[in-house]
C-alpha positions in Angstrom: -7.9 102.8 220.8 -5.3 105.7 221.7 -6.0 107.6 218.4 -9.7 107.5 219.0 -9.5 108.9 222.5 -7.5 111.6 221.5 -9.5 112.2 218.4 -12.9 112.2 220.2 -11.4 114.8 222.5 -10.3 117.3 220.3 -14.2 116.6 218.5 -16.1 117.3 222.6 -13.2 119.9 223.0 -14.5 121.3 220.1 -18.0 121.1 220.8 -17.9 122.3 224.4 -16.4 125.2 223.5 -18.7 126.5 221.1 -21.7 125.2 223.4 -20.4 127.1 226.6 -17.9 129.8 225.5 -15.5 128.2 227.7 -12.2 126.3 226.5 -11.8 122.8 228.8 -8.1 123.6 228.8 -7.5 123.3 224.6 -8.8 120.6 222.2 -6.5 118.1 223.0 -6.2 117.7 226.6 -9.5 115.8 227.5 -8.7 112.8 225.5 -5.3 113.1 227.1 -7.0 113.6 230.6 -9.4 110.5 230.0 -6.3 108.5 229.0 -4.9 109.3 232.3 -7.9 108.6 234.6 -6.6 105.2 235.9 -3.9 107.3 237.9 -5.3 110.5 239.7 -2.0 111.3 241.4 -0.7 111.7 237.8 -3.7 114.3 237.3 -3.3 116.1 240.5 0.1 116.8 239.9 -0.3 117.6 235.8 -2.5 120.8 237.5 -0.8 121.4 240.4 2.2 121.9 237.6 -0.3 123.9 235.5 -1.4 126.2 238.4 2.1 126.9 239.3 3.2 127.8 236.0 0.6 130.1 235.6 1.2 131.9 239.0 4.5 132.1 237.8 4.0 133.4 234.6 1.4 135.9 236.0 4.0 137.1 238.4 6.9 137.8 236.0 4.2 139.6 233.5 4.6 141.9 236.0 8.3 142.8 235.3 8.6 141.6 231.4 6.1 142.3 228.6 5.3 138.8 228.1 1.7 138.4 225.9 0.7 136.2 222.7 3.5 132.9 221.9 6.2 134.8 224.2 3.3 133.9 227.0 2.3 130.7 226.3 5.7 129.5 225.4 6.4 130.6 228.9 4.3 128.4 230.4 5.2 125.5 228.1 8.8 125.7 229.3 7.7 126.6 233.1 5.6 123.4 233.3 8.4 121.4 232.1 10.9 123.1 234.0 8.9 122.7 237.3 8.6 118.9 236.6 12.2 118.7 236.1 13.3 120.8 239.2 11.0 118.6 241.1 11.8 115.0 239.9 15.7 115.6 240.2 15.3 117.4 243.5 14.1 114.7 245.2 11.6 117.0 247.0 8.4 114.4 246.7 8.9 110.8 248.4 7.4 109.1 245.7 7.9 109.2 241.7 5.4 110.4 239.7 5.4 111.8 236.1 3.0 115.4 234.7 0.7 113.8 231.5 3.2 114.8 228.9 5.7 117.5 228.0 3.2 119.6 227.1 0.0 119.2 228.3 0.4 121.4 231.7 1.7 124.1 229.6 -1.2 124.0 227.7 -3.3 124.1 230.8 -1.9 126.6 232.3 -2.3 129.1 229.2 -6.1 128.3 229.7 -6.3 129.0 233.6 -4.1 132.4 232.7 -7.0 133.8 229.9 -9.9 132.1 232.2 -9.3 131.5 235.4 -8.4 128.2 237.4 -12.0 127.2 238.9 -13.6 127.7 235.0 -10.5 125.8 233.2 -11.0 123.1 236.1 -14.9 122.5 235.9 -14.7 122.9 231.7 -11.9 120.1 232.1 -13.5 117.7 234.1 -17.1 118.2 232.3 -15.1 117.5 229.4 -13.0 114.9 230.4 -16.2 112.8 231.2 -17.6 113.0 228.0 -15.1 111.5 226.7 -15.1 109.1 229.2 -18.4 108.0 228.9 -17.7 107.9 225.2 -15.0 105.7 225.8 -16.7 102.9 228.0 -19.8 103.0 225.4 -17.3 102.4 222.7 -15.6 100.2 224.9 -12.3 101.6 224.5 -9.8 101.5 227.4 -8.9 104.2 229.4 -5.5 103.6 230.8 -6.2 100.6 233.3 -9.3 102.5 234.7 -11.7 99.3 233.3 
């Protein structure tokens, strides 16, 4: 049931997108989202990792001609750097893990070309679809049924 998660997110990714103009955060992060929604802690932190990276990124644009793959590859290696610095450092009482290596990277390129509050609402409207699709299909969603 994995596969077909991921699968029917990149299809309503793909959809959405052409419907609205706006990108839910690329075509294969909803499924991953939906997937994920049994633990919202592991969401939270996925974005808080994904707006940091992007701040970040935004920032040193400033001082370094950063654009295109240079960019995004930025943020890929931000994200996962962030969620290293923070796991080994001991800095949160609790463990908890972003949704992949690359997932918040790929978020974060999306709330740098269109802005957090539009990447956020085009996620979760997306996410839910494939939710919904989900629990009509009856597929489980990662101990949220």
């Amino acid at each position: 049931m994995y596969n077909e998660v991921i699968l029917v997110g990149v299809a309503v990714s793909m959809l959405f997108s052409e419907l609205t103009g706006f990108s839910p955060a690329g075509l294969i992060v909803p499924g991953y989202i939906a997937l994920s929604l049994g633990s919202p802690l592991r969401i939270g932190y996925t974005l808080v990792l994904s707006a940091l990276s992007a701040l970040i990124c935004r920032g040193l644009g400033r001082f370094v001609i950063l654009y295109g793959r240079r960019r995004f590859a930025l943020m890929i290696l931000l994200a996962f750097g962030l969620g290293v610095a923070v796991e080994r450092s001991g800095f949160l009482p609790f463990r908890v893990e972003a949704i992949g290596y690359l997932i918040p990277g790929i978020i974060a390129r999306e709330m740098d070309r269109q802005g957090f509050w539009k990447t956020i609402l085009s996620l979760a409207l997306a996410t839910a679809l494939v939710a919904l699709i989900a629990v009509v299909a009856d597929w489980p969603l990662g101990g949220l049924l």
